[in-house]
C-alpha positions as CSV (number, residue, x, y, z in Angstrom):
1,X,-29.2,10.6,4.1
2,X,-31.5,8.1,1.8
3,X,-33.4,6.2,4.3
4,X,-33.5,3.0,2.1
5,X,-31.2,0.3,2.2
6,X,-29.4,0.8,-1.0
7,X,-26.1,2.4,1.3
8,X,-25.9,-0.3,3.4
9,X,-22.8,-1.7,1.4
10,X,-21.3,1.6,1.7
11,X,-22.6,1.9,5.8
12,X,-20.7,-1.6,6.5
13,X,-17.7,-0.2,4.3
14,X,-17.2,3.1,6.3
15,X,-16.9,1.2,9.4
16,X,-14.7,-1.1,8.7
17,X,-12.4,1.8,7.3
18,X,-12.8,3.2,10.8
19,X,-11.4,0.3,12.2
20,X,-14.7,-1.9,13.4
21,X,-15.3,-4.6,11.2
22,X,-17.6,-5.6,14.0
23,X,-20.2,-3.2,13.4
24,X,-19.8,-3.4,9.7
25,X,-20.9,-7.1,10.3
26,X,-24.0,-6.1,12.6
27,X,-25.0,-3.8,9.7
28,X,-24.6,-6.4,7.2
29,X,-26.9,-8.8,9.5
30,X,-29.0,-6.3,9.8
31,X,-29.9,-5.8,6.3
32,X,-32.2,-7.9,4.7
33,X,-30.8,-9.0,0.9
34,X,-34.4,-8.9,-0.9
35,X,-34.4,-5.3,-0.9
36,X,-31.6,-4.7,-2.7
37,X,-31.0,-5.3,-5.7
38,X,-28.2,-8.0,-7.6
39,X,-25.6,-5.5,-7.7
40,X,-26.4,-4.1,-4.5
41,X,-26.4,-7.7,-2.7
42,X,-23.1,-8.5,-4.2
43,X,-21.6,-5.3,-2.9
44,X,-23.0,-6.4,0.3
45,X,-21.4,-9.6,0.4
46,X,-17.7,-8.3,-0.7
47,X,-18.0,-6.0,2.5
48,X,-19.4,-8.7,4.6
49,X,-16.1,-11.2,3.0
50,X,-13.6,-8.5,4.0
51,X,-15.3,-7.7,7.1
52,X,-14.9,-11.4,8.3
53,X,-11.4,-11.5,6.8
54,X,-10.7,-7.7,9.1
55,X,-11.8,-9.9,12.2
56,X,-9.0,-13.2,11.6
57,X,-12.1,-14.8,10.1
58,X,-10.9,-15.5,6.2
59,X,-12.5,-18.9,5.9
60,X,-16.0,-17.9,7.1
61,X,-15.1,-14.9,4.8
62,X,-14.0,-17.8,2.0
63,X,-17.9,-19.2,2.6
64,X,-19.4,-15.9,2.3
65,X,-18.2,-15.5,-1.4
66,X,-18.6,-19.1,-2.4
67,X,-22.1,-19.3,-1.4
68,X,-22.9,-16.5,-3.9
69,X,-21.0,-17.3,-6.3
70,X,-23.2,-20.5,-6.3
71,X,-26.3,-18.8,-6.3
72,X,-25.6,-16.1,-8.5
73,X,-27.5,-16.5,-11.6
74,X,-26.2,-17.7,-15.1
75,X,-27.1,-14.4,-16.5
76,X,-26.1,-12.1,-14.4
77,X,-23.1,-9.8,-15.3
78,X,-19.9,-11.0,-15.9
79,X,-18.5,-7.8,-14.2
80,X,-20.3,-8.8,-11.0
81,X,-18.8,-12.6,-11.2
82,X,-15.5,-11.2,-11.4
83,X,-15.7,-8.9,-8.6
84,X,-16.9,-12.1,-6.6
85,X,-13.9,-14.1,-8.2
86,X,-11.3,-11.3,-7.1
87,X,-12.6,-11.6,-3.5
88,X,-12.4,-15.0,-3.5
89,X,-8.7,-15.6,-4.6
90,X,-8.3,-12.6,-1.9
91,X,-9.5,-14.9,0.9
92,X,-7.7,-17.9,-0.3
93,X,-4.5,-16.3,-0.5
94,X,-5.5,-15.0,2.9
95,X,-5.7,-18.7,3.8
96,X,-2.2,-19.6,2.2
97,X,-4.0,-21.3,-0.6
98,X,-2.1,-19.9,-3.5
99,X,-2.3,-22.5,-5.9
100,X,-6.1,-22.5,-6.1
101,X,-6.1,-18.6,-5.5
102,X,-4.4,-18.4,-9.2
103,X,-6.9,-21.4,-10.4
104,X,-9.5,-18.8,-10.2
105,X,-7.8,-16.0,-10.9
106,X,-7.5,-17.6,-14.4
107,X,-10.6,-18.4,-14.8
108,X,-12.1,-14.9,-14.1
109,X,-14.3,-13.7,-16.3
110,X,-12.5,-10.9,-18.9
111,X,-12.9,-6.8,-17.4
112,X,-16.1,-5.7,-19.7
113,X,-15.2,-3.7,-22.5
114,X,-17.0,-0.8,-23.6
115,X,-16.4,-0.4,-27.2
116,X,-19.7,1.6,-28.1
117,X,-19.0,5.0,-30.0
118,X,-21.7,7.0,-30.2
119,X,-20.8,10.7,-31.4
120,X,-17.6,11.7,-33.5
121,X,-16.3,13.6,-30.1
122,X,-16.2,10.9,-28.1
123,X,-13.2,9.2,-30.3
124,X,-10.6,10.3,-27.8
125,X,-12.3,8.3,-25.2
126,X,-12.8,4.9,-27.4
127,X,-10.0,3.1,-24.9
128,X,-12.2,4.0,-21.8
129,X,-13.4,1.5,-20.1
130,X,-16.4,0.6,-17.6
131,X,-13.8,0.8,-14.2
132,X,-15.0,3.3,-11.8
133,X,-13.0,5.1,-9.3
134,X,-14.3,6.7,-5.7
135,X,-13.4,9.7,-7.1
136,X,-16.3,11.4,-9.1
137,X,-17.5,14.0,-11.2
138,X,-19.5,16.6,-11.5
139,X,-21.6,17.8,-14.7
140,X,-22.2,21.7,-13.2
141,X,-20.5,23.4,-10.2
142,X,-20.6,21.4,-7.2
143,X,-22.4,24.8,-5.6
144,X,-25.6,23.9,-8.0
145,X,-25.1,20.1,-7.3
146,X,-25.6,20.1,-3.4
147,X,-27.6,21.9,-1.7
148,X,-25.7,22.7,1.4
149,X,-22.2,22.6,2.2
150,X,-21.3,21.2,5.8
151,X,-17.9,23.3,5.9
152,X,-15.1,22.2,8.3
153,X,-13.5,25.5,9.9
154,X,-9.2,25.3,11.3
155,X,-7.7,24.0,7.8
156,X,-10.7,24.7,5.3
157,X,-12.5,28.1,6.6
158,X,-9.6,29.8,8.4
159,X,-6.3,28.7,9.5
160,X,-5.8,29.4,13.2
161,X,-6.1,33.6,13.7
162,X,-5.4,33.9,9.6
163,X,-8.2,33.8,7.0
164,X,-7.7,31.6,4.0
165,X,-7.4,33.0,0.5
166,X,-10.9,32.8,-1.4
167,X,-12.6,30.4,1.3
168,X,-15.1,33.4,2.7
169,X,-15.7,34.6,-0.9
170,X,-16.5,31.2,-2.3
171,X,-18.8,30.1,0.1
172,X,-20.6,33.4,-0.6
173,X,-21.4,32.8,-4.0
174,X,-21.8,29.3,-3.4
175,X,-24.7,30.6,-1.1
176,X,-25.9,32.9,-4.0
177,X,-26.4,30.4,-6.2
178,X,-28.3,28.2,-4.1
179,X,-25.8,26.2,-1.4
180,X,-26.9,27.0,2.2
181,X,-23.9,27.1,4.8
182,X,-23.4,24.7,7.8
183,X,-19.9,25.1,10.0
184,X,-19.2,22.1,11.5
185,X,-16.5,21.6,14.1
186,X,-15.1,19.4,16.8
187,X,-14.1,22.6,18.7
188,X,-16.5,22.1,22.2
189,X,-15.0,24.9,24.0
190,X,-16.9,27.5,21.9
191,X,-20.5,28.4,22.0
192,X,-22.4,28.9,18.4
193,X,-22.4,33.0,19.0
194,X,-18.3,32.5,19.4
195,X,-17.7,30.9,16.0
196,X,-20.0,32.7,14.3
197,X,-18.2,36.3,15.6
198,X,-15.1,34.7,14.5
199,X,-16.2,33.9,11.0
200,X,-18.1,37.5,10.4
201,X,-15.0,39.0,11.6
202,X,-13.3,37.3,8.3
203,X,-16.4,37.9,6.4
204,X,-18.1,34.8,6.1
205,X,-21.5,36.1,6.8
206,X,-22.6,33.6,9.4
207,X,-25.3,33.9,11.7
208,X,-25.7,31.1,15.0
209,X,-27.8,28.8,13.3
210,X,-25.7,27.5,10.8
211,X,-23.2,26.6,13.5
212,X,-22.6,22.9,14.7
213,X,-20.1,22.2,17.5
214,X,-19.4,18.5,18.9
215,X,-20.9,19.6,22.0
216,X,-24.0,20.4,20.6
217,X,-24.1,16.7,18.3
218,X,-22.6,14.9,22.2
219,X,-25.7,16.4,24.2
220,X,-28.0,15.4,21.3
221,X,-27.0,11.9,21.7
222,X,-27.2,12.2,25.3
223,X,-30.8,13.7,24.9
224,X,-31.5,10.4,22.8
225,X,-30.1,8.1,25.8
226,X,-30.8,10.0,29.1
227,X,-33.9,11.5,30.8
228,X,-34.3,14.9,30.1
229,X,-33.2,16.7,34.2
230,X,-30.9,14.7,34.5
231,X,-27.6,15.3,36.7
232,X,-24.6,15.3,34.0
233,X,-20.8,15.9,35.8
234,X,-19.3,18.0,32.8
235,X,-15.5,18.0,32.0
236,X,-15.4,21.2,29.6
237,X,-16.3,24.8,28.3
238,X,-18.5,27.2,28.0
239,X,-19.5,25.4,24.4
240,X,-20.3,21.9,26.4
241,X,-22.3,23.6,29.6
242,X,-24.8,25.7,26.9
243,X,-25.2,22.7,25.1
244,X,-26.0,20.2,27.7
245,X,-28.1,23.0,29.6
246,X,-30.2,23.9,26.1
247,X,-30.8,19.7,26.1
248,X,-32.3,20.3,29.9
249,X,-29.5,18.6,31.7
250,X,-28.4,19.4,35.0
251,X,-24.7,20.3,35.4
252,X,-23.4,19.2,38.6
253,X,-19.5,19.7,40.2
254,X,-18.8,16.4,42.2
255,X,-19.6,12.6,41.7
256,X,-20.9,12.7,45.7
257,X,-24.1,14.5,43.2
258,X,-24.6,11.3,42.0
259,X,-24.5,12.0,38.3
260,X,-25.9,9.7,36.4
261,X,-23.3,10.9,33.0
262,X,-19.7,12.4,32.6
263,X,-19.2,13.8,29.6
264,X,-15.6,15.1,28.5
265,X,-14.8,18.0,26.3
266,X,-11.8,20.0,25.6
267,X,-10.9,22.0,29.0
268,X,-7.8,24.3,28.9
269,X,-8.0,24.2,32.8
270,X,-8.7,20.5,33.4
271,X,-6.7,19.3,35.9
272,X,-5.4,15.9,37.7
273,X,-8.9,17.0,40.4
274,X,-10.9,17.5,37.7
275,X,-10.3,14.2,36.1
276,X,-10.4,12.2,39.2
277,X,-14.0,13.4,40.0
278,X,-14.8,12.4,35.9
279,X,-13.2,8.7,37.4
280,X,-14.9,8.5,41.0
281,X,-18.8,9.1,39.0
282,X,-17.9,6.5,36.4
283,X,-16.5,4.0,38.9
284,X,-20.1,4.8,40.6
285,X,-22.0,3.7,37.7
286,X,-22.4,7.1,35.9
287,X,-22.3,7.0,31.9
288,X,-19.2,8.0,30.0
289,X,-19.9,10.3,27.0
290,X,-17.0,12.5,25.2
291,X,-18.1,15.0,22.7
292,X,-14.9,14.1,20.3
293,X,-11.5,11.5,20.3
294,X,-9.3,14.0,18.3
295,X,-5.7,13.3,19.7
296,X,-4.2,16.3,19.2
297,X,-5.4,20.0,18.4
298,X,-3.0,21.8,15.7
299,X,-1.9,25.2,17.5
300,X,0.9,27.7,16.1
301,X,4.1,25.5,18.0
302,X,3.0,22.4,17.4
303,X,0.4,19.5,17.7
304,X,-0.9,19.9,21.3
305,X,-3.1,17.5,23.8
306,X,-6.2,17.1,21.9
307,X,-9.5,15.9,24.0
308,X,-8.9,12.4,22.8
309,X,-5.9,12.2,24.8
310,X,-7.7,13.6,27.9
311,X,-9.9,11.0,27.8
312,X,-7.8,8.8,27.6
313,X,-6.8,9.1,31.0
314,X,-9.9,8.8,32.0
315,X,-10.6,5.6,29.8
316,X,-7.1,4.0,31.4
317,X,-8.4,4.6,35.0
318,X,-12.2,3.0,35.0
319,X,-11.5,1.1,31.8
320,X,-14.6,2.4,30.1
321,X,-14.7,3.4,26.8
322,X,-16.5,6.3,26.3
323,X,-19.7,7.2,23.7
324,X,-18.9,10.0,21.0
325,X,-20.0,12.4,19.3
326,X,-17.8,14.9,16.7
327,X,-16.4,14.1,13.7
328,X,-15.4,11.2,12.3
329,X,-18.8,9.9,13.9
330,X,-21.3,10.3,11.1
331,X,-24.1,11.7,13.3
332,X,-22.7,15.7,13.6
333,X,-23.2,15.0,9.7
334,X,-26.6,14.5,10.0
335,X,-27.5,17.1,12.8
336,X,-25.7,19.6,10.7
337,X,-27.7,19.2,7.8
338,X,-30.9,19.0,9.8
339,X,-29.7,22.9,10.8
340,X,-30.1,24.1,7.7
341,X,-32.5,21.6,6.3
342,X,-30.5,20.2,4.0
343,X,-31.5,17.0,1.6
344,X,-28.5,16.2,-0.7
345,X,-25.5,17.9,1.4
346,X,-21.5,18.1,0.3
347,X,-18.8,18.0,3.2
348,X,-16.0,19.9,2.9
349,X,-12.8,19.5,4.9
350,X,-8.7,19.1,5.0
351,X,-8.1,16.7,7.4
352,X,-8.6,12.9,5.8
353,X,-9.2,11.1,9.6
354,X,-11.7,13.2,10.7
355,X,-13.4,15.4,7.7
356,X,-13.2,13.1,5.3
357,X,-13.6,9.7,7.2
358,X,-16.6,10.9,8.9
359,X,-18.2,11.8,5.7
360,X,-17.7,8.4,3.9
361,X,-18.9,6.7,7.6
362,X,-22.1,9.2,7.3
363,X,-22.8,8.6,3.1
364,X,-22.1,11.9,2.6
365,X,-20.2,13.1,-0.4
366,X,-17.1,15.2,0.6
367,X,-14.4,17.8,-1.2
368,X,-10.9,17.8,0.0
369,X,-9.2,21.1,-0.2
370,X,-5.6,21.8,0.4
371,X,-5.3,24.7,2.8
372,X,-4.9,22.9,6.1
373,X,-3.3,19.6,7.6
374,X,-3.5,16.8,4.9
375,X,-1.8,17.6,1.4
376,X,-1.7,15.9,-1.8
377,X,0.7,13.2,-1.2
378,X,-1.5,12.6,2.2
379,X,-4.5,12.0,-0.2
380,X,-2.7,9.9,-3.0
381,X,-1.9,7.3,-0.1
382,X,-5.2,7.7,1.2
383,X,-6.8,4.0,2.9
384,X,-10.5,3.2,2.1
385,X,-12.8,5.4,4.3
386,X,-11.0,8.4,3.8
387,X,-11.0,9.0,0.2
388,X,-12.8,12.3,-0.6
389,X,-15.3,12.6,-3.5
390,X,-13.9,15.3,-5.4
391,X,-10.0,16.7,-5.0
392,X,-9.9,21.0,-5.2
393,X,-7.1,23.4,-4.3
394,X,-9.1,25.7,-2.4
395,X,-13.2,26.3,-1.6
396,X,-13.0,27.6,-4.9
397,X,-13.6,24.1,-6.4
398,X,-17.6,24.6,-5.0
399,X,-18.2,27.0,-7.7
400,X,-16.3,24.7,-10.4
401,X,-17.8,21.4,-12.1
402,X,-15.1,18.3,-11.5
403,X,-13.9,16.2,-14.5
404,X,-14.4,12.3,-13.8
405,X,-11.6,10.3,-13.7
406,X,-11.6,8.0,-16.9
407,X,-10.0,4.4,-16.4
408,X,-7.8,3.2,-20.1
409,X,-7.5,-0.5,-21.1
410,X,-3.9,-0.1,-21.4
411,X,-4.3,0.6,-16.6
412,X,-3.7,4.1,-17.1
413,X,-5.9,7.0,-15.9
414,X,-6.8,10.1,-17.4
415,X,-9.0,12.9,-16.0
416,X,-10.2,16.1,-17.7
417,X,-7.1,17.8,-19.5
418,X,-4.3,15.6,-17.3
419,X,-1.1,13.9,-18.0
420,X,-1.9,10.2,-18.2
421,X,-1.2,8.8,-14.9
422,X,-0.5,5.2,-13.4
423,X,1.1,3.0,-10.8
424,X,3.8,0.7,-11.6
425,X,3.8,-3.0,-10.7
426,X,6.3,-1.9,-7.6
427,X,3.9,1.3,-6.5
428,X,5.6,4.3,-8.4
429,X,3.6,6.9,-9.6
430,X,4.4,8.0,-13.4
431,X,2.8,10.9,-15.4
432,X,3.2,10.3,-19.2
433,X,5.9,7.6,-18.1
434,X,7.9,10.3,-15.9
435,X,8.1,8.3,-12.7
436,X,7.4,10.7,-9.6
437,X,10.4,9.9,-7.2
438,X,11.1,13.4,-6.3
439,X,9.3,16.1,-5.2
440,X,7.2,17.7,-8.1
441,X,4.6,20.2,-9.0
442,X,1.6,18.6,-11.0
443,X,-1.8,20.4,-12.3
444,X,-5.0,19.9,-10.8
445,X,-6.3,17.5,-13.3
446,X,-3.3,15.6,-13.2
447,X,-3.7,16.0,-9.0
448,X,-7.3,13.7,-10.0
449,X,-6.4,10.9,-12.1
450,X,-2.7,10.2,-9.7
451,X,-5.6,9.6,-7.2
452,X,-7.4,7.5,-8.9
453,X,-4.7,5.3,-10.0
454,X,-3.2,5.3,-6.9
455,X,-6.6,4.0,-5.0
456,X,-6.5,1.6,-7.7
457,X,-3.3,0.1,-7.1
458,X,-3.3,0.3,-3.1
459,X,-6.9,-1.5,-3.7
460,X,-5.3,-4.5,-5.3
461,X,-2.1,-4.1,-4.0
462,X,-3.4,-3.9,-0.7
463,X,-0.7,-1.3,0.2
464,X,-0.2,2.3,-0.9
465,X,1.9,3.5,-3.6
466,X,5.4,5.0,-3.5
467,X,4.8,8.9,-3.8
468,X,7.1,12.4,-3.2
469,X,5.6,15.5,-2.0
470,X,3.6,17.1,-4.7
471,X,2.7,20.8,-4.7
472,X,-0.5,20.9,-6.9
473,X,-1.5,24.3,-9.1
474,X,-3.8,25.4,-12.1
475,X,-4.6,23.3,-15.2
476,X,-3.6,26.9,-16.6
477,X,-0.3,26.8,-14.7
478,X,3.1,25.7,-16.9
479,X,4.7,24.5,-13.7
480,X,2.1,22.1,-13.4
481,X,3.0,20.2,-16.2
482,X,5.7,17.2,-15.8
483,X,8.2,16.4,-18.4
484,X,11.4,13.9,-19.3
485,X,13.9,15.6,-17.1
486,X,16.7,17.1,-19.5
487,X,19.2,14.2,-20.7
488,X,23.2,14.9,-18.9
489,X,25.5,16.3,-21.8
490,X,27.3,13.9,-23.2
491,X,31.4,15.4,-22.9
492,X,32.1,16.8,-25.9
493,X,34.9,15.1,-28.3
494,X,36.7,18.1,-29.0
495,X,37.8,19.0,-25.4
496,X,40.1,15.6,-25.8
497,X,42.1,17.6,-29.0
498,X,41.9,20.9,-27.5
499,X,44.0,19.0,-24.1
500,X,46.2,17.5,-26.7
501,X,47.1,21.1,-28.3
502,X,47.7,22.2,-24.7
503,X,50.0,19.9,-24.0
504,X,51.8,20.6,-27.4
505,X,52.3,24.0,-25.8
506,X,54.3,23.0,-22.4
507,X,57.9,23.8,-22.1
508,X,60.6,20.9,-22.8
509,X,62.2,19.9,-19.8
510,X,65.1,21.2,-18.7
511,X,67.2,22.3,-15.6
512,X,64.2,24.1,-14.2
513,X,61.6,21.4,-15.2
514,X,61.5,17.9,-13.8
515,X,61.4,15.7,-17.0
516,X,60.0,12.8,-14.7
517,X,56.6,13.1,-12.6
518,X,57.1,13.5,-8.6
519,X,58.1,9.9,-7.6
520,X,59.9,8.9,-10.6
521,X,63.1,10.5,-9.5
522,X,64.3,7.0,-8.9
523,X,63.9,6.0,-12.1
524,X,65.8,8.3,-14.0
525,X,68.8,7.7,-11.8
526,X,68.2,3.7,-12.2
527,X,68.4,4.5,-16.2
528,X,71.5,6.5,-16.1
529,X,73.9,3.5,-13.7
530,X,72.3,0.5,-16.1
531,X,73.7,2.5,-19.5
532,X,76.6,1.1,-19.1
533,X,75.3,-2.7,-19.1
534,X,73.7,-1.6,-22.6
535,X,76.6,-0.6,-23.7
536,X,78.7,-3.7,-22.5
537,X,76.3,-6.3,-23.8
């Protein structure tokens, strides 16, 4: 929420993780180089070079990087040159160009070393290098690092009619040591007072105001676009209607009102009528708003009909693509904070495309926990746009500080008391050189630096890594901690003698016992008639 342009790299980067390179572009254009600084215009131009190359444009995208690489002073860092380098063997492989994609990659400047030990304790860490991973850390507990916490709710507060073990009680101390509370959800159908009962009836202590639906952030942006009294058809709940009729709208039933909006929210009740007069006041020229595009809505039998999908129908009809509001848009970010007045917020969620996604798109820092939809393997294989800021188990990782993940020389990646994790040149993941092919239970820390190595990888790889299901537990839990599996006993000599000494034991044949195995009957007899010749010759 700086209002600088220092996060314009990061802006342009977020959209084109949400699929529109387009926009990331129009931010890029929009952003005028001289106030940024060199590092900051070189990030610009690597986002501008893979926006290009996103839109089937590598060779403008080719340009882009070449023209700073030409300009880019003799001084400057050899870390940023490389970066520009990278990129530009990216774009001519892109191109088919391989040959003079490996010219440069050869003459890249070397990764910079940092070899500087300052303090007696920092020996362990004299392999570290200066590579960084979007994964961070935190000095104190994240509760005394941000001062708010825009919480998600189904996954991260509660899950569906069942509270979630020490969510309520963490964001309580969070809040005692200094963390206001915002709850922000895509849920339109409820009004503020109706979330907040259902989070004071699992103790979360909530009062109205800290409460931010996707109808509320919808009719904000309508109120940003539309005259205020003006006639709105609305497609939804309760939630929607108080939303749009606190903004001053009128709410009318039939596009024969002459509406000069639709707006779509999630409706239990909506029905083929319904959506038809939603199509006949578009077709008329009215606006087309929807207050979120989630596809589906998690229930206890399934993934049902989210609002996205409604729309949809709409959207196929008048082929008009509708304005949104709700996560992952990066406004309900902003208005949340606004609630509470927040400066420096943290979002917290479980689900990567919406939660997370609309965090990164909004600058927003953002903790993953694992109590709802997305689990660890989900998050190992994360794409860029949807890679959280710090990794925790439960809400209990707001009143911890987070290890950083430290990057070795030798490609490996380490992160507060972890196994040493990295990706293989084929995508595997290893821990200590255990490669993770099955599914396995791994420690928190170890959780952190797989991440990082895996973003590394899928980064330059440009595809995700190979990686089971992994449960994740306590840097104090022995499960969590992966090891050589146990070597197959080897058969043991002595079993051949002891057969031997068995055999010694059988009876000798006789009348009762064949001296021949089954099927050699035959050739007894054929022993016995040729005696004769043996005697003869």
């Amino acid at each position: 929420m700086r209002g600088d342009s220092s996060l314009r790299a990061v802006e342009a980067d977020a959209e084109r993780g949400l699929g529109h390179p387009d926009k990331a572009v129009e931010i890029i254009d929009a952003t005028v180089p001289s106030a940024l600084d060199l590092a900051e215009q070189v990030e610009l131009v690597l986002v501008s070079s893979g926006a290009r190359a996103d839109l089937g444009q590598a060779e403008v995208g080719l340009v882009i990087v070449d023209d700073a690489l030409a300009v880019l002073p003799a001084e400057a860092d050899d870390e940023l040159r490389r970066r520009l380098m990278e990129v530009k063997a990216q774009r001519l492989l892109d191109l088919g160009r391989d040959n003079e994609a490996a010219e440069v990659i050869a003459s890249m400047p070397a990764e910079v070393e940092d070899t500087e030990i300052v303090d007696i304790a920092l020996y362990a860490d004299a392999d570290v290098d200066g590579k960084r991973s979007p994964l961070r850390g935190s000095g104190a507990a994240l509760a005394e690092e941000y001062d708010c916490a825009l919480l998600d709710l189904d996954g991260t507060a509660w899950s569906g009619d069942e509270t979630i073990e020490h969510a309520a009680t963490s964001v309580i101390e969070a809040r005692e040591a200094g963390m206001a509370s915002a709850f922000v959800t895509n849920n339109a159908m409820r009004t503020p007072q109706q979330v907040t009962d259902k989070l004071n009836s699992m103790d979360f202590q909530a009062t109205p105001d800290m409460v931010m639906t996707s109808a509320m952030d919808i009719a904000a942006i309508m109120a940003e676009e539309l005259e205020e009294g003006s006639k709105v058809f609305v497609i939804g709940g309760a939630g929607l209607r108080l939303a749009l009729e606190e903004r001053g709208f009128v709410l009318v039933d039939s596009a024969d009102e002459e509406p000069v909006a639709v707006v779509q929210g999630l409706d239990k009740k909506v029905d083929w009528a319904l959506l038809s007069e939603g199509a006949f006041a578009i077709e008329r020229g009215a606006s087309f708003y929807a207050s979120n595009l989630d596809a589906t809505l998690p229930i206890e039998r399934g993934q049902a009909l989210g609002n996205g999908s409604l729309v949809r129908a709409i959207q196929h009809a008048t082929r008009k693509r509708p304005i949104a509001g709700g996560k992952p848009e990066p406004g309900i970010y902003r208005r949340a904070g606004e609630l509470v007045g927040a400066q420096n917020p943290l979002a917290v969620g479980d689900r990567l495309e919406t939660d997370i996604m609309g965090a990164v798109a909004a600058g927003v820092p953002a903790l993953h926990v694992l109590t709802g939809v997305h689990q660890a393997r989900d998050v190992i294989r994360a794409p860029r746009g949807q890679r959280p800021t710090y990794l925790a188990i439960d809400m209990r990782g707001l009143l911890e500080a987070h290890p950083a993940p430290k990057h070795h020389r030798d490609g490996t990646w380490t992160c507060g008391v972890s196994q040493v994790a990295k990706a293989t040149r084929s995508g595997v993941l290893t821990l200590d050189d255990v490669e993770l092919t099955e599914p396995v239970t791994i420690s928190i820390d170890s959780y952190r630096a797989l991440a990082a190595a895996a973003w590394e990888y899928a980064d330059g790889a440009g595809t995700p890594v190979t990686c089971p299901d992994i449960t994740v537990v306590d840097n104090e839990d022995p499960a969590g901690l992966v090891s050589q599996p146990e070597p197959v006993a080897a058969a043991d000599e002595d079993n051949f003698y002891d057969v031997a000494a068995d055999a010694d034991k059988l009876p000798e044949p006789g009348a009762s016992t064949p001296a021949f195995l089954p099927g050699e009957e035959e050739l007894e007899e054929l022993l016995e008639r040729t005696a004769d010749l043996d005697e003869q010759a």
